[in-house]
KETORLUM-149447 format. One record per residue (C-alpha): x, y, z; residue in three letters. Coordinates in steps of 0.02 Angstrom, whole numbers, always signed. Each point is the difference from the previous one (the first is absolute). Last residue first. Layout:
+--------+--------+--------+-----+
!     xx !     yy !     zz !   r !
+--------+--------+--------+-----+
!      X !      Y !      Z ! ALA !
...
+--------+--------+--------+-----+
//
This chain:
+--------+--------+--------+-----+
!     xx !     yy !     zz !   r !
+--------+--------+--------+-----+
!  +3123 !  -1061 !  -3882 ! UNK !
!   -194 !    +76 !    -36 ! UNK !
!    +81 !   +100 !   -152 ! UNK !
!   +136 !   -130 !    -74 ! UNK !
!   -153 !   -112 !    -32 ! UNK !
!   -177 !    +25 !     -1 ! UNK !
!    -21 !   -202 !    +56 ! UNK !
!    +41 !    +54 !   +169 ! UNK !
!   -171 !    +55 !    +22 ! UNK !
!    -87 !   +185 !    +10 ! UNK !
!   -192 !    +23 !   +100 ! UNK !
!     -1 !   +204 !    -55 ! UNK !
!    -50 !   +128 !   +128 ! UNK !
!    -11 !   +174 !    -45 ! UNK !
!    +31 !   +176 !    +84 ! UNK !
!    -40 !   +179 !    -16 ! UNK !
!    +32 !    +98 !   +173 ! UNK !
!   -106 !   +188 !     +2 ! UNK !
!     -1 !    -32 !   +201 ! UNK !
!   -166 !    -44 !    +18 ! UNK !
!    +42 !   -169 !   -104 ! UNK !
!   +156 !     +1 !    +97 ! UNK !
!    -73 !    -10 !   +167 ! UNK !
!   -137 !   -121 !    -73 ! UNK !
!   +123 !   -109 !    -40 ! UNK !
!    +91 !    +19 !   +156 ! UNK !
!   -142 !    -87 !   +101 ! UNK !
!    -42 !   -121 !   -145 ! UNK !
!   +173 !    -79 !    +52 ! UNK !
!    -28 !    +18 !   +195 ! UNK !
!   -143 !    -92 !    -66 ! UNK !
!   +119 !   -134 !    -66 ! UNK !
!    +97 !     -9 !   +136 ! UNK !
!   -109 !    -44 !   +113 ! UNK !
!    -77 !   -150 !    -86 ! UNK !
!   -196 !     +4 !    -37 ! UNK !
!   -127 !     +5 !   +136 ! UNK !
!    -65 !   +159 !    -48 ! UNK !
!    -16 !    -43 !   -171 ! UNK !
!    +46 !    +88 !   -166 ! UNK !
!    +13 !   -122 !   -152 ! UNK !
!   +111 !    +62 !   -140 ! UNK !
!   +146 !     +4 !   +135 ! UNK !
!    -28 !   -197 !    +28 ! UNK !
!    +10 !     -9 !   -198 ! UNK !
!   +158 !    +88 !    -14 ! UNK !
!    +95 !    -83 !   +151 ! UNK !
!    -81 !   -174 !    -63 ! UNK !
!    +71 !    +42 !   -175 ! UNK !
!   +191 !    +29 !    +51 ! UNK !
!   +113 !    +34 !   -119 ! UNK !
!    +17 !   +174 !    +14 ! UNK !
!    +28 !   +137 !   -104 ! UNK !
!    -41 !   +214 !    +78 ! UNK !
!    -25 !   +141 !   -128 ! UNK !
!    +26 !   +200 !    +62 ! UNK !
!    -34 !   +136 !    -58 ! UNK !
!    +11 !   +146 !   +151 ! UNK !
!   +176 !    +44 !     -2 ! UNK !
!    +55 !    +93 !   +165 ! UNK !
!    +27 !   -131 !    +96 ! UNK !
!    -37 !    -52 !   +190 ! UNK !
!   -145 !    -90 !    -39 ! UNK !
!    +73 !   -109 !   -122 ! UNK !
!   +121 !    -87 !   +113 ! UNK !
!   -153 !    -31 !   +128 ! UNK !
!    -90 !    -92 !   -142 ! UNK !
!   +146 !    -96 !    -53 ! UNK !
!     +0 !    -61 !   +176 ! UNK !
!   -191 !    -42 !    +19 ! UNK !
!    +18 !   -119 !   -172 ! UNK !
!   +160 !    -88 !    +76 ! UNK !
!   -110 !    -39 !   +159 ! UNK !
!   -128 !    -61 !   -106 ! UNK !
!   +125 !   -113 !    -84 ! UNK !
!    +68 !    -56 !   +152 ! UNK !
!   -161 !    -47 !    +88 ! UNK !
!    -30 !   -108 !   -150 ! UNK !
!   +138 !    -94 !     +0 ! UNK !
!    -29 !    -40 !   +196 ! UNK !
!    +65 !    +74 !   +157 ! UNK !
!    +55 !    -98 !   +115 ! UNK !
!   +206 !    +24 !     -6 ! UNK !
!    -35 !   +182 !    +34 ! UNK !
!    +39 !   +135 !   -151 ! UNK !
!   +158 !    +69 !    -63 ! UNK !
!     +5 !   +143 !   -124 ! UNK !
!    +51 !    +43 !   -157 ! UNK !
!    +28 !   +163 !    -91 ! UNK !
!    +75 !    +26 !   -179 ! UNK !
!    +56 !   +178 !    -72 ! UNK !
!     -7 !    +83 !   -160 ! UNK !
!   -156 !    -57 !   -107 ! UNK !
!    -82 !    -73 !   +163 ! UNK !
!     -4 !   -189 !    +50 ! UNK !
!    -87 !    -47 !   +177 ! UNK !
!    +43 !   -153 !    +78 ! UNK !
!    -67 !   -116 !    +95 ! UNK !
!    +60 !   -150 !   +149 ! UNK !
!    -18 !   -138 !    +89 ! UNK !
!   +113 !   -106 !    +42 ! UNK !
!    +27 !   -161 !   +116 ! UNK !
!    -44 !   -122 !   -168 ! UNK !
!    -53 !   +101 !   -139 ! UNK !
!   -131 !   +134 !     -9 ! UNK !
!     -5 !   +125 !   -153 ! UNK !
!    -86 !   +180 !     +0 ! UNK !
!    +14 !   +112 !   -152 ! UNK !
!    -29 !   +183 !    -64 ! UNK !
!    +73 !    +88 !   -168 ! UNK !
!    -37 !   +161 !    -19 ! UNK !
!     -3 !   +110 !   -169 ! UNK !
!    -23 !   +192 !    -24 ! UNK !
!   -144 !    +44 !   -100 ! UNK !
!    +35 !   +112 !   -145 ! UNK !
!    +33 !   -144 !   -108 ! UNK !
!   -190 !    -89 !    +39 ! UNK !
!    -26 !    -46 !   -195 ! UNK !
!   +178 !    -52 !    -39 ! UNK !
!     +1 !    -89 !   +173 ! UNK !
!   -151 !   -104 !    -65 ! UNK !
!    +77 !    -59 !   -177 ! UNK !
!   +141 !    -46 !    +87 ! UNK !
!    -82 !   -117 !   +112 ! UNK !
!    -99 !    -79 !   -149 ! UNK !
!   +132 !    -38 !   -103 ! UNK !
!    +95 !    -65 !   +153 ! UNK !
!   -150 !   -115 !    +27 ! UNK !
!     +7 !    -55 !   -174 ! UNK !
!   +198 !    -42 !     +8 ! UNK !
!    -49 !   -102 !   +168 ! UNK !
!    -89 !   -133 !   -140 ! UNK !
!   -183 !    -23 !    +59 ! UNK !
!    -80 !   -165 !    +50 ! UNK !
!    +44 !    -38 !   +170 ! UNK !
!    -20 !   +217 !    +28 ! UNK !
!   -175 !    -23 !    -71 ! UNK !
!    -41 !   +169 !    -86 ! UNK !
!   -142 !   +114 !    +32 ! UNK !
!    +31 !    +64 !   +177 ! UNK !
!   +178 !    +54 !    -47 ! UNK !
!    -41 !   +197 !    -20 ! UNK !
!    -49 !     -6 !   +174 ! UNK !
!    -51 !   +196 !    +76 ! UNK !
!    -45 !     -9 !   +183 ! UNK !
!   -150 !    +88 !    +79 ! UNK !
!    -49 !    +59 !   +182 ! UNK !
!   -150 !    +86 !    +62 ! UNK !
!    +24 !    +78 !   +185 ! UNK !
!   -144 !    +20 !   +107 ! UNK !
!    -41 !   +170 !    +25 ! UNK !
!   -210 !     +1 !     +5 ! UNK !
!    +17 !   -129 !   +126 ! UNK !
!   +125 !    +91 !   +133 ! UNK !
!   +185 !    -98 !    -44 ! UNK !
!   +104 !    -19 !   +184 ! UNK !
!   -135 !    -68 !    +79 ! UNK !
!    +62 !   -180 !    +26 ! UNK !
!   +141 !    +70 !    +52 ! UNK !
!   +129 !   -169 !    +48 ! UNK !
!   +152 !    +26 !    +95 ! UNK !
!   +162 !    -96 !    -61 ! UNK !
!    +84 !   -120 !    +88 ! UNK !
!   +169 !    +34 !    +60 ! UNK !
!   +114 !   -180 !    +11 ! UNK !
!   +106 !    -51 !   +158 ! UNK !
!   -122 !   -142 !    +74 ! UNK !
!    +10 !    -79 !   -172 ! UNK !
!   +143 !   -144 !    +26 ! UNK !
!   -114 !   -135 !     -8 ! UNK !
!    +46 !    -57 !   +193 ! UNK !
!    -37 !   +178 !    +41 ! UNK !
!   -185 !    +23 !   -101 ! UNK !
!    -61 !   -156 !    +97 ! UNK !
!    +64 !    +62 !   +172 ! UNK !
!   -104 !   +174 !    -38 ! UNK !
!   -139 !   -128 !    -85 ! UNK !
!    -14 !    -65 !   +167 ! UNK !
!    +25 !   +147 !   +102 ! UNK !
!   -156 !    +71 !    -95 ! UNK !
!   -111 !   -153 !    +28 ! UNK !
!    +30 !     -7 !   +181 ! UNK !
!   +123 !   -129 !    +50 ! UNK !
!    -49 !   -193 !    +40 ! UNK !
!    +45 !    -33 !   +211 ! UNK !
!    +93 !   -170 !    -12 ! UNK !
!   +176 !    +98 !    +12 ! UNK !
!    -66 !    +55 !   +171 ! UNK !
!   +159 !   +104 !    +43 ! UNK !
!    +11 !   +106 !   -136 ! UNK !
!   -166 !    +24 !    -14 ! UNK !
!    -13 !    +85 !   +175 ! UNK !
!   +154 !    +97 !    -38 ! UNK !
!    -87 !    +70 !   -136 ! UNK !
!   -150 !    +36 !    +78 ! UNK !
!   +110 !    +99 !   +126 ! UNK !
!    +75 !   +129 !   -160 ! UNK !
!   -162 !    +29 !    -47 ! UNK !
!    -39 !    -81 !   -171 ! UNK !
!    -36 !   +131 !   -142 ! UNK !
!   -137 !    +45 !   -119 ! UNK !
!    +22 !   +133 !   -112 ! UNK !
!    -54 !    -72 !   -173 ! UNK !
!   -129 !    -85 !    +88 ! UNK !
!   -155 !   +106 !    +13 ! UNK !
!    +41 !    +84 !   -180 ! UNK !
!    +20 !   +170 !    +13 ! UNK !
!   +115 !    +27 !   -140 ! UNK !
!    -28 !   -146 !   -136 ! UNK !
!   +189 !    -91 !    -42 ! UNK !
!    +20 !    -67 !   +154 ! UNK !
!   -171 !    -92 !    +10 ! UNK !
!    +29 !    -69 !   -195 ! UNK !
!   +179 !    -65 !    +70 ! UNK !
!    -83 !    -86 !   +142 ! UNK !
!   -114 !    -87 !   -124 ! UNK !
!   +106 !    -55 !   -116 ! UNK !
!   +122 !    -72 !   +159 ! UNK !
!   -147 !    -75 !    +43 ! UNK !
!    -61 !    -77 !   -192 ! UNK !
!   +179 !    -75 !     +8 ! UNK !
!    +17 !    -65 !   +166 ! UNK !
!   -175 !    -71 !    -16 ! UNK !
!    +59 !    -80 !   -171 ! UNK !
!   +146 !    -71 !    +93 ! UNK !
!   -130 !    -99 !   +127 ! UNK !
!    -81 !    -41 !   -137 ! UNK !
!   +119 !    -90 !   -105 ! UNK !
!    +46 !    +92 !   -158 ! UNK !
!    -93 !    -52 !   -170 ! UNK !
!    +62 !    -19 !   -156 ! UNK !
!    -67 !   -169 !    -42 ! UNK !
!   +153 !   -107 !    -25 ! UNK !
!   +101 !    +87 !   +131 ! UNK !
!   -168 !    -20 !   +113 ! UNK !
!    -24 !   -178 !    -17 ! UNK !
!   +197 !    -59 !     +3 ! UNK !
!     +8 !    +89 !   +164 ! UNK !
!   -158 !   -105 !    +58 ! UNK !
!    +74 !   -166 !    -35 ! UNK !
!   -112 !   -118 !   -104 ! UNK !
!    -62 !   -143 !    +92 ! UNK !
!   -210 !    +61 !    -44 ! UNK !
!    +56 !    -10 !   -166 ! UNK !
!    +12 !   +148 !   -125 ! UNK !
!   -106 !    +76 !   -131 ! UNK !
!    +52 !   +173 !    +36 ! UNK !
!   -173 !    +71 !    +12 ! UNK !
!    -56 !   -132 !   +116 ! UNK !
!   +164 !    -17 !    +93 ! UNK !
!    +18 !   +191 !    +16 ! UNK !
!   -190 !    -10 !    +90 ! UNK !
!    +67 !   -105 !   +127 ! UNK !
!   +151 !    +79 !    +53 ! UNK !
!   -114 !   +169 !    +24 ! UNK !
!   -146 !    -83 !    +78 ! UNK !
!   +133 !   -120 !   +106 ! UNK !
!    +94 !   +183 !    +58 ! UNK !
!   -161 !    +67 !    +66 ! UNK !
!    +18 !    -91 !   +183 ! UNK !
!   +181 !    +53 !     +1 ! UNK !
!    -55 !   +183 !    +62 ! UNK !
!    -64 !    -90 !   +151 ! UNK !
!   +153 !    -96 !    +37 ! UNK !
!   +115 !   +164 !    -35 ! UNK !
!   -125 !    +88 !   +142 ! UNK !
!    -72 !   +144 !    -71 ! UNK !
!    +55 !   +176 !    -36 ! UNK !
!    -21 !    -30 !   -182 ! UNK !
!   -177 !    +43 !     +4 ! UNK !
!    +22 !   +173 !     -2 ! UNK !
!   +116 !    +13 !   -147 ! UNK !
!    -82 !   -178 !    -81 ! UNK !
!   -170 !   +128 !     -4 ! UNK !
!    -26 !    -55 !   -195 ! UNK !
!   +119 !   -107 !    -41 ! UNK !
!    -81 !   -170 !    +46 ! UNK !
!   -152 !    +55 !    -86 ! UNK !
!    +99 !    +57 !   -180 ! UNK !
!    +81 !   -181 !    +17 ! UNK !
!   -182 !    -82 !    -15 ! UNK !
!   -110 !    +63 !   -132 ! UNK !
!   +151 !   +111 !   -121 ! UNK !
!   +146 !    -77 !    +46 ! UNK !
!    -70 !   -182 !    -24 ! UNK !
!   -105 !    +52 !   -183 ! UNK !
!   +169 !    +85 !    -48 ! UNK !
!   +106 !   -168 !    +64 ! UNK !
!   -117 !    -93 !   -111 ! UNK !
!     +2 !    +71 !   -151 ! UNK !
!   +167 !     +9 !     -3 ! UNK !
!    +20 !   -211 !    +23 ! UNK !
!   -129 !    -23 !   -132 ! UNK !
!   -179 !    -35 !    +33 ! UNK !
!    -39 !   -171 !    -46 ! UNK !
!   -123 !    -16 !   -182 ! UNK !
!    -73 !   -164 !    +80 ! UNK !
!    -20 !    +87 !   +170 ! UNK !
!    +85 !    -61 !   +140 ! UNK !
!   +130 !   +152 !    +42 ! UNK !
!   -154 !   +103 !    -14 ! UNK !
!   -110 !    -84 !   +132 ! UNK !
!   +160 !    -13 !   +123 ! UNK !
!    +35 !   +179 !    -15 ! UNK !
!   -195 !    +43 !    +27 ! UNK !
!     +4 !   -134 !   +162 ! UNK !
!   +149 !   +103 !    +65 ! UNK !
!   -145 !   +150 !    +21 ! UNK !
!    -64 !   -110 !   +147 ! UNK !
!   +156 !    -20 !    +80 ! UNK !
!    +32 !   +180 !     -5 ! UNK !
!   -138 !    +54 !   +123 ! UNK !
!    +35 !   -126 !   +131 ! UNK !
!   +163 !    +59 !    -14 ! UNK !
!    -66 !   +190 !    +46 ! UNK !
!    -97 !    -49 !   +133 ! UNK !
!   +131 !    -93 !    +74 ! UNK !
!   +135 !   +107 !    -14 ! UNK !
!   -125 !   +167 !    +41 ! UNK !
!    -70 !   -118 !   +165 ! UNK !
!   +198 !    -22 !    +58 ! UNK !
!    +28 !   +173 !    -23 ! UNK !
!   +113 !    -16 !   +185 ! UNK !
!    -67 !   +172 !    +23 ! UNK !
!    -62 !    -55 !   +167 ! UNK !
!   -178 !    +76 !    -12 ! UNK !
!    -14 !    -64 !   -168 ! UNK !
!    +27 !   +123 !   -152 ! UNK !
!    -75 !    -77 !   -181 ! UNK !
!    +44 !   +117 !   -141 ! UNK !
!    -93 !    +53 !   -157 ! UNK !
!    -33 !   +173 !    +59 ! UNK !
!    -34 !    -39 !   +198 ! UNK !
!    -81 !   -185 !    +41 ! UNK !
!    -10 !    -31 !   +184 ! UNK !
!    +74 !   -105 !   +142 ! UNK !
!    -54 !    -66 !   +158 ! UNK !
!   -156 !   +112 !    +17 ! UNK !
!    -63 !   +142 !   +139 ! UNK !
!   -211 !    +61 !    -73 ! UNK !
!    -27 !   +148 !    +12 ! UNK !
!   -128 !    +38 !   +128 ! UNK !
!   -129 !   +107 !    -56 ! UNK !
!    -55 !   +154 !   +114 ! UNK !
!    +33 !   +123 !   -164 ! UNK !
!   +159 !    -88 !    -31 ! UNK !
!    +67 !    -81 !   +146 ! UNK !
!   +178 !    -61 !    +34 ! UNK !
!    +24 !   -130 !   +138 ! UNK !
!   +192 !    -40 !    +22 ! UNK !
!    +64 !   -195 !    +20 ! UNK !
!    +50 !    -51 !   +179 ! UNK !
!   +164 !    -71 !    +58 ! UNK !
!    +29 !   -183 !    +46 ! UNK !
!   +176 !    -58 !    -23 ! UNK !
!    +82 !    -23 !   -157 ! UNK !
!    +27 !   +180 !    -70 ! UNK !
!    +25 !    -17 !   -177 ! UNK !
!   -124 !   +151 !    -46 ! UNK !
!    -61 !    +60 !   -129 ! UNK !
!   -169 !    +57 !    +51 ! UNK !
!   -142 !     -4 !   -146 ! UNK !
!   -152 !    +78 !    -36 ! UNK !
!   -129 !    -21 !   -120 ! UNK !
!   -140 !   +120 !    -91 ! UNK !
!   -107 !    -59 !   -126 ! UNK !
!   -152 !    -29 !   +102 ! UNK !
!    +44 !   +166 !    +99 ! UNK !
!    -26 !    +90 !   -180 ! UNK !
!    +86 !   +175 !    -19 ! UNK !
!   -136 !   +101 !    -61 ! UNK !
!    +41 !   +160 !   -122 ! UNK !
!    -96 !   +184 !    -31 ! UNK !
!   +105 !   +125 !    +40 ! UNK !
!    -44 !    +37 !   +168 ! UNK !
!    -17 !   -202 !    +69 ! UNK !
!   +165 !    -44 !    -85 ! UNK !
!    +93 !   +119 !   +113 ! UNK !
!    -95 !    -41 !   +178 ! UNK !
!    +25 !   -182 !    -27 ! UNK !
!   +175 !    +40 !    -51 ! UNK !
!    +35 !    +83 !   +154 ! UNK !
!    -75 !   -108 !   +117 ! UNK !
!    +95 !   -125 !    -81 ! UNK !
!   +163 !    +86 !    +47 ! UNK !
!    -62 !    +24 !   +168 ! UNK !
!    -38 !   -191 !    +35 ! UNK !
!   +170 !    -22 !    -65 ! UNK !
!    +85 !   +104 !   +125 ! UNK !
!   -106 !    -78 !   +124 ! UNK !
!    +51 !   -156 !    -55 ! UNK !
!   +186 !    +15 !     -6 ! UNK !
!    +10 !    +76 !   +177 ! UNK !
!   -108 !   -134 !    +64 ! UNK !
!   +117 !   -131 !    -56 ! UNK !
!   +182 !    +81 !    +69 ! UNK !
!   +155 !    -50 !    -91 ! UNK !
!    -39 !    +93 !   -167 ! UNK !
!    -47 !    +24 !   -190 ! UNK !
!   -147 !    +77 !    -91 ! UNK !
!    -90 !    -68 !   -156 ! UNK !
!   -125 !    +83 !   -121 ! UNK !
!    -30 !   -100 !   -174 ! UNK !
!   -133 !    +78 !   -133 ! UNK !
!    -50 !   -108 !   -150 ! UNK !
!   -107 !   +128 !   -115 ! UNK !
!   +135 !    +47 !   -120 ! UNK !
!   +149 !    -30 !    +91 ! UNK !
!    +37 !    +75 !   +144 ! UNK !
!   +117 !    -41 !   +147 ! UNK !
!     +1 !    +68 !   +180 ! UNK !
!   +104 !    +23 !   +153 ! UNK !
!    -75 !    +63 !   +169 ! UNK !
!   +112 !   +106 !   +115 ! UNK !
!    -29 !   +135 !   -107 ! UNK !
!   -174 !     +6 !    +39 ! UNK !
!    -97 !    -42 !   -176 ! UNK !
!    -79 !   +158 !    -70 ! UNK !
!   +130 !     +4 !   -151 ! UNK !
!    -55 !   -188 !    -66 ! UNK !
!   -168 !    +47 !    -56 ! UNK !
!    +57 !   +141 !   -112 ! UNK !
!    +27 !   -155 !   -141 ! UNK !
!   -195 !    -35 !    -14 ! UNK !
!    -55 !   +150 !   -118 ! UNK !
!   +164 !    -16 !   -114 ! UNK !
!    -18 !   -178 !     +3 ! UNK !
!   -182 !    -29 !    -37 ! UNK !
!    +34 !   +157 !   -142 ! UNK !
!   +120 !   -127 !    -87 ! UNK !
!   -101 !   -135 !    +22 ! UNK !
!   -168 !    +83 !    -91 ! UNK !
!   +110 !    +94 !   -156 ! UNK !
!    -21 !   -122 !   -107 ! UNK !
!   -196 !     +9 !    +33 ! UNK !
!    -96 !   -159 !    +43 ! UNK !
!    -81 !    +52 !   +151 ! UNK !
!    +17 !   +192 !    +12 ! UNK !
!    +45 !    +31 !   +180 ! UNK !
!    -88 !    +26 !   +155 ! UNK !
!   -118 !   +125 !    +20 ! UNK !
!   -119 !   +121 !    -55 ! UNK !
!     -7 !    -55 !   -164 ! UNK !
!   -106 !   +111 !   -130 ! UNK !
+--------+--------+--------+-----+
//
């Protein structure tokens, strides 16, 4: 019988690590800060005055000390760093933090989750580190583009975002607050490895480079996977940076030192205005809106999976179509459909007697719109009295994504599962059938 500790090699060994190791955090002083994950633990506290900030620290590790000692965990000295951020340049003095009468020892910069922080936050030593890193795994692009058999251009560009680009992404929202000239110091990997997938001289242009081989600069990509990123905090209640503002002097201060690079949420604030999506509502996420042993199961009928549309006369399909509404009659019929054309984006929802459609934002997508079409049929049907009820749509990724519950699946479509199971309870019958234009007069 263990005594203590947790089961090496169980499934289940991680998960209790966290469950045990997550109360550490709630006996920190509240003027300490403090980040968890897993087993790397990060305290930090802010001010003007030196000894302030490490006798507040110096209690915070007393703390923990006394915390891992009753149940049964050692926080290693050896392991242990600290660092001031600081760009003070005149000579101040670095705090002394003990644990268990061992000096920690003060560093220039240190290695948190992937990320490289220097005392300066310049991430100079990331950039570096992290380019150093990526010119070795070029050498596996050039080895393939030289082979007798000679990767193809695809090939390539998948090998390239999945070694090297996926590096430079990860952390680009932190790491983005660097210098322009430092942040340019990873633009010669990415040019670089688009000439070896592309094919293309060393003189080539580097616009011409990433038209031909899909890929966005990286200075836009950051932009892209940031404004991502921002929109994932807003959407999650809670989240440490969905309510963080600028006080009103800060922003005079950056408003007159144009030089001074904004915070990361003012920059994808500015980012979101110039795109025109400052104005939008995001949806919340519930990633515990479904308990496990009520997770929705989902199913589409497809009397068309058999046949090749390329190959199969439209008469055949109609054949088919209204050989399936004589067998659901007593269901009523609903048409739903999203379409996206340039500066419009729309759906519509198709009932035996009435027609609704609705406007959506410029950036949604095609798909957004037909899952949004889906969730308004839905609310329709929940307000009548019939309860049989069939639902047509052309849309297999809306279907399949449906057929595939996941927390981190698109908002709308678990608000979707969310009034399915409200009708289900509700004595609703319903069906969903994956049409296409080819069934004639009916789909029109």
């Amino acid at each position: 019988m263990q005594s203590e500790g947790v089961p090496q090699g169980s499934v289940l060994s991680v998960t209790l690590f966290i469950v045990h190791l997550s109360q550490i955090l709630h006996h920190l002083p509240s003027s300490v800060n403090g980040n968890l994950y897993v087993d790397d633990l990060q305290i930090s506290c802010q001010g003007s005055n030196m000894t302030l900030i490490e006798r507040q620290l110096q209690n915070a590790v007393n703390k923990l000390v006394a915390w891992c000692n009753n149940n049964g965990h050692t926080i290693s000295p050896a392991k242990s760093r600290c660092v001031h951020f600081c760009r003070k340049r005149n000579i101040h003095l670095d705090p002394v933090i003990h644990i268990q009468n061992v000096a920690i020892p003060v560093v220039d910069d240190i290695r948190f989750l992937g990320v490289i922080f220097d005392r300066k936050l310049t991430f100079l030593p990331h950039i570096l580190h992290l380019r150093k890193r990526c010119e070795r795994s070029l050498n596996i692009l050039k080895v393939l583009s030289k082979t007798p058999w000679d990767a193809d251009r695809t090939s390539l560009l998948r090998i390239y975002q999945a070694v090297i680009l996926s590096r430079i992404d990860y952390g680009c929202m932190v790491y983005g607050s660097a210098r322009a000239t430092v942040l340019r110091r990873l633009d010669t990997i990415h040019h670089s490895a688009l000439r070896i997938c592309s094919g293309a001289f060393r003189t080539s242009p580097v616009e011409s480079l990433c038209v031909t081989c899909h890929q966005l600069p990286l200075h836009l990509r950051r932009q892209k996977i940031s404004a991502l990123y921002f929109f994932r905090a807003q959407s999650v209640p809670g989240h440490p940076i969905s309510q963080l503002t600028l006080p009103a002097f800060l922003h005079r201060f950056y408003a007159a030192r144009p030089s001074h690079i904004l915070p990361f949420c003012e920059r994808a604030k500015m980012l979101l205005h110039d795109s025109d999506l400052n104005n939008i509502t995001i949806q919340p996420s519930d990633f515990f809106c479904f308990p496990p042993w009520d997770i929705p199961q989902f199913s589409y009928l497809n009397p068309f999976s058999g046949f090749d549309k390329s190959s199969t006369a439209p008469v055949t399909f109609q054949q088919l179509f209204h050989h399936h509404r004589c067998q659901y009659s007593s269901f009523i019929p609903i048409f739903t459909d999203g379409s996206k054309s340039d500066g419009h984006v729309g759906c519509c929802v198709v009932f035996p007697s009435d027609t609704l459609s609705y406007r959506l934002h410029n950036c949604c997508s095609v798909f957004t719109a037909e899952l949004v079409a889906i969730f308004c049929a839905l609310q329709e049907i929940s307000h009548s009295s019939q309860r049989n009820f069939i639902i047509y749509t052309d849309s297999m990724s809306a279907l399949e994504t449906l057929s595939h519950y996941d927390t981190q699946m698109h908002p709308v479509g678990l608000e979707i599962l969310s009034i399915l199971q409200f009708l289900r309870k509700e004595g609703f019958f319903y069906y969903f059938l994956l049409g296409s234009e080819s069934c004639g007069h009916f789909w029109e």
